[in-house]
N, C-alpha and C positions, 0 to 999 in steps of 0.2 A: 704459230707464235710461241705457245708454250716450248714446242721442243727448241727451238732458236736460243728463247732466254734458257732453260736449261742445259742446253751444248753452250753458251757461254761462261754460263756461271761455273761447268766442267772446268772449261779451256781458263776462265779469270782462276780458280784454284791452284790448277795445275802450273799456272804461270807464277804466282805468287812463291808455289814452293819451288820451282827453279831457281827463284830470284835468291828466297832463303838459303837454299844450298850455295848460288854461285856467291853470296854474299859472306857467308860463315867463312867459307874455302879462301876467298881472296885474304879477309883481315887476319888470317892464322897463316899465310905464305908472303905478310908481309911482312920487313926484318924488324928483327927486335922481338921485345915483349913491351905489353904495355907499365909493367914493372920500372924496366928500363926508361920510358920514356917518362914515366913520372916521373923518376927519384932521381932521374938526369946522372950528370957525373959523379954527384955526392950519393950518389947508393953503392953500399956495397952487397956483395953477392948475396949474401944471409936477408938482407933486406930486400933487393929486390924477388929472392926466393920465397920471400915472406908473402909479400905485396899479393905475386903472381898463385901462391894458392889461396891467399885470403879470398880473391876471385875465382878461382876457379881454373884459372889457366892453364893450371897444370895438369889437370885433371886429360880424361880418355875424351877423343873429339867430340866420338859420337854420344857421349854424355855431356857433354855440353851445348850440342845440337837438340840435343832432345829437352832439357833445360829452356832452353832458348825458347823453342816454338810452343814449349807448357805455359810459359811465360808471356807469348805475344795472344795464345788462345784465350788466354786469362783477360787479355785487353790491355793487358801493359805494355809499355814500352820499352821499361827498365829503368835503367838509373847508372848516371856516368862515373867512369872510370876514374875522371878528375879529380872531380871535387863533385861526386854525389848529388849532383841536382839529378829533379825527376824530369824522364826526357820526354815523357807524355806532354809534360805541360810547357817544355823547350819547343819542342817538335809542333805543336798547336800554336803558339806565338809565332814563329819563326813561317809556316804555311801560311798562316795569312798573308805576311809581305808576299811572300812570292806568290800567292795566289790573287793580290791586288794587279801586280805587276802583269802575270800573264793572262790574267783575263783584260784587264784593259788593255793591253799588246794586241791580242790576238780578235776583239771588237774590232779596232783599230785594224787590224790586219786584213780583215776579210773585207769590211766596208772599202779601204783603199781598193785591195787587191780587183774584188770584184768590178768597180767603180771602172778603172783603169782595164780589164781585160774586155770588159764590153764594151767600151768605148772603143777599144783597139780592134775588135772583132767588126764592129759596126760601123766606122767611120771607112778604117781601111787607109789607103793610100799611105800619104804624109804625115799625118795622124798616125797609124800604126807601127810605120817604121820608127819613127821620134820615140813613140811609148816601147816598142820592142828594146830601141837601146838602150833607154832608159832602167826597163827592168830589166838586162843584162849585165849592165854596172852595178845595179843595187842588189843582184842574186852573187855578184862576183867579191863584195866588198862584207864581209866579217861582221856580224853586229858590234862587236868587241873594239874593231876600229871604224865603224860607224858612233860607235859611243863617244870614241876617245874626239872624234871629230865635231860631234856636237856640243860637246865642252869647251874644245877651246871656243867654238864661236859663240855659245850660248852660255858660257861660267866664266868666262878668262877674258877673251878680246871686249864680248858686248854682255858685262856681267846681270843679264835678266834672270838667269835661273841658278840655283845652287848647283856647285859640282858634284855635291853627295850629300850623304848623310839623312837621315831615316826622322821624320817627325810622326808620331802618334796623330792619328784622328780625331779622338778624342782631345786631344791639348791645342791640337791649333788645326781645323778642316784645310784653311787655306791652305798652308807652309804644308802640310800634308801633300795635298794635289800639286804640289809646284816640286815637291823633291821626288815626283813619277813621273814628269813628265819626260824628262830625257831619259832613263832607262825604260819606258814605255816606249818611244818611238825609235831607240835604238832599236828595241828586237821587232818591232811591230813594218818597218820599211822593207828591210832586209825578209819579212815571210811575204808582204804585199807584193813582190815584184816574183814569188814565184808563184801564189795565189793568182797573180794577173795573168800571168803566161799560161798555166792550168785554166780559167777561165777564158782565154780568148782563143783557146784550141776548143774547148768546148762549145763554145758560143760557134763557131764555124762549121761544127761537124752538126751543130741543131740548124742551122738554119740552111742547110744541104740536104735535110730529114725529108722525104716525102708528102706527109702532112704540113710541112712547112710551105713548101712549094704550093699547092693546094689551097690554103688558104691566101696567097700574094695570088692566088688566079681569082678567086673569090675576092678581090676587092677587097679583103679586110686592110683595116689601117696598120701601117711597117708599126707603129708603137705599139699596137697591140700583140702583132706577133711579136716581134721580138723581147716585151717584157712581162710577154705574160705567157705563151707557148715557148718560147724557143729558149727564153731564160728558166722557165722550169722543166724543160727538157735537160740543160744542160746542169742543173741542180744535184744531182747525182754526185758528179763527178766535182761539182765545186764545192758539196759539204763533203766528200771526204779527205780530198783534199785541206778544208779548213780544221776537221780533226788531226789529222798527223799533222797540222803544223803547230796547233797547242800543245801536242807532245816536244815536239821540237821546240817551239817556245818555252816551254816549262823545262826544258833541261838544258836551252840557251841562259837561263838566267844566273846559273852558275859562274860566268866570266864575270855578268854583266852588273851581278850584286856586289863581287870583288871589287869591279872598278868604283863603283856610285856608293861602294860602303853601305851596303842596304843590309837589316840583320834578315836576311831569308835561308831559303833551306840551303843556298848553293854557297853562303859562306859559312854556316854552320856544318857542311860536309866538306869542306877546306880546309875549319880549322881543329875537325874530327880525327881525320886523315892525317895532321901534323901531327897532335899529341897521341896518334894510336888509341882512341880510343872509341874503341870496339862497338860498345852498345850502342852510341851515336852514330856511327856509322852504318852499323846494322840497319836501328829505328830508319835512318834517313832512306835508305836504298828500299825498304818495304815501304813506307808511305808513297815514295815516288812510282814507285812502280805498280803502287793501288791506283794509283790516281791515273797512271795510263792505261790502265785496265779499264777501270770506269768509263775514261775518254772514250777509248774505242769502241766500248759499245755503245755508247749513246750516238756515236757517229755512225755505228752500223744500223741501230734503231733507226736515225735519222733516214738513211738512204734507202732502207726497208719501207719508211714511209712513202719515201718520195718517188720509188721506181716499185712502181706494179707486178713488174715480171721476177723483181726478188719478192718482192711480199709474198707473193705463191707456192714459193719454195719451202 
């Protein structure tokens, strides 16, 4: 187990400084300067020459690469290019939305998902084919326009829920929980219907298992194999699939904060991205990609718990 966390905690470093690299690299190849993009058409050249060394811009990459990562080792985030807010404390506001949104999504995700693939695995028939089309459409249909579709019928035609817009917890629990519920189940259907399919291949191939057979000759009761052998036989394969899909849910949320006007990380790297500015886009691409680092290995823990034959390794 030691050497396991240790080879990751390798592999989580060395992935982190990839991400820095490919992250510095993109925001300096794309056009402009962030000079330019502040001081818009009313800058001129001296001014925005001004701007861009007052930051640093101009400077040699690899000093400013080094710069950078002195600065993120330090614990800071930095501070924006705009208008000087600090993005540690940007960046910590704005995580929490999206981390309401995709942990409730992705709860929601795997309870459907699973719910739906063993049922599908264990009914069979009529039953299964109905549930196979069903999550066919919902794996083929976009959370983005799954979103757009739950608004008109749930904000516009039968107005029970708001079309967007972000209430604090703090100031009102309810209005809170009523403005996630439709960016919650946009992205949370759309992973349900391929968590299901993952799930009732799995469920199929445990209950074909030879100790599964074994026990149906032994008399035991079909509910007890099936929810308690053969669903944790097939458990492996349905938590890791539930971890990459919180990756994917955490980086779906980027359309889906856009549409529902949520202030999360994914419109905070949108409206990064327009004004070029750097350090925000920086902070945002390292936190997200800390946080899939994290993910996967708790998902690898996970499955290291649950299958014997990796724990040994």
């Amino acid at each position: 187990m030691i050497r396991f966390v240790l080879n990751r905690l390798v592999m989580g470093v060395l992935t982190l400084f990839v991400a820095a690299v490919m992250s510095f690299l993109i925001v300096h190849l794309m056009p402009g300067t962030p000079g330019e993009t502040a001081l818009g058409a009313s800058g001129d050249p001296t001014s925005i020459k001004a701007f861009d060394d007052a930051i640093g811009w101009n400077d040699p990459l690899i000093v400013q690469f080094i710069d950078w990562l002195r600065m993120l080792l330090s614990g800071s985030l930095g501070v924006s290019y705009v208008d000087n807010r600090d993005l540690s404390v940007e960046i910590v506001t704005r995580i929490q939305v999206t981390a309401y949104i995709s942990l409730a999504a992705i709860v929601l995700t795997a309870i459907l998902g699973v719910v739906v693939g063993v049922t599908a695995a264990v009914r069979g028939g009529v039953i299964d084919r109905i549930l196979n089309s069903i999550t066919a459409f919902f794996i083929a249909v976009p959370p983005f326009w799954f979103a757009i579709f739950l608004i008109l019928v749930f904000a516009i035609f039968n107005p029970l829920l708001p079309a967007g817009g972000y209430v604090e917890f703090a100031d009102d629990p309810v209005a809170w929980a009523t403005s996630l519920i439709l960016p919650v189940f946009a992205l949370a259907v759309h992973g349900a219907a391929g968590i299901a399919r993952i799930t009732r291949s799995a469920m199929l191939d445990a209950v074909s298992q030879e100790h599964i057979r074994t026990l149906r000759a032994m008399g035991v009761p079909k509910n007890r194999i099936i929810y308690l052998h053969a669903l944790r036989f097939a458990s492996v394969q349905i938590v890791s699939i539930i971890g990459l899909q919180f990756v994917l849910t955490f980086g779906g949320t980027v359309t889906v904060e856009q549409l529902f006007q949520l202030p999360g990380l994914g419109t905070g790297i949108q409206r990064a991205i327009g004004q070029l500015d750097v350090p925000a886009i920086q902070a945002t691409v390292m936190v997200t990609t800390f946080v899939v680092v994290i993910t996967m290995f708790i998902t690898e823990l996970a499955t290291r718990f649950l299958d014997p034959k990796v724990r040994t390794r």
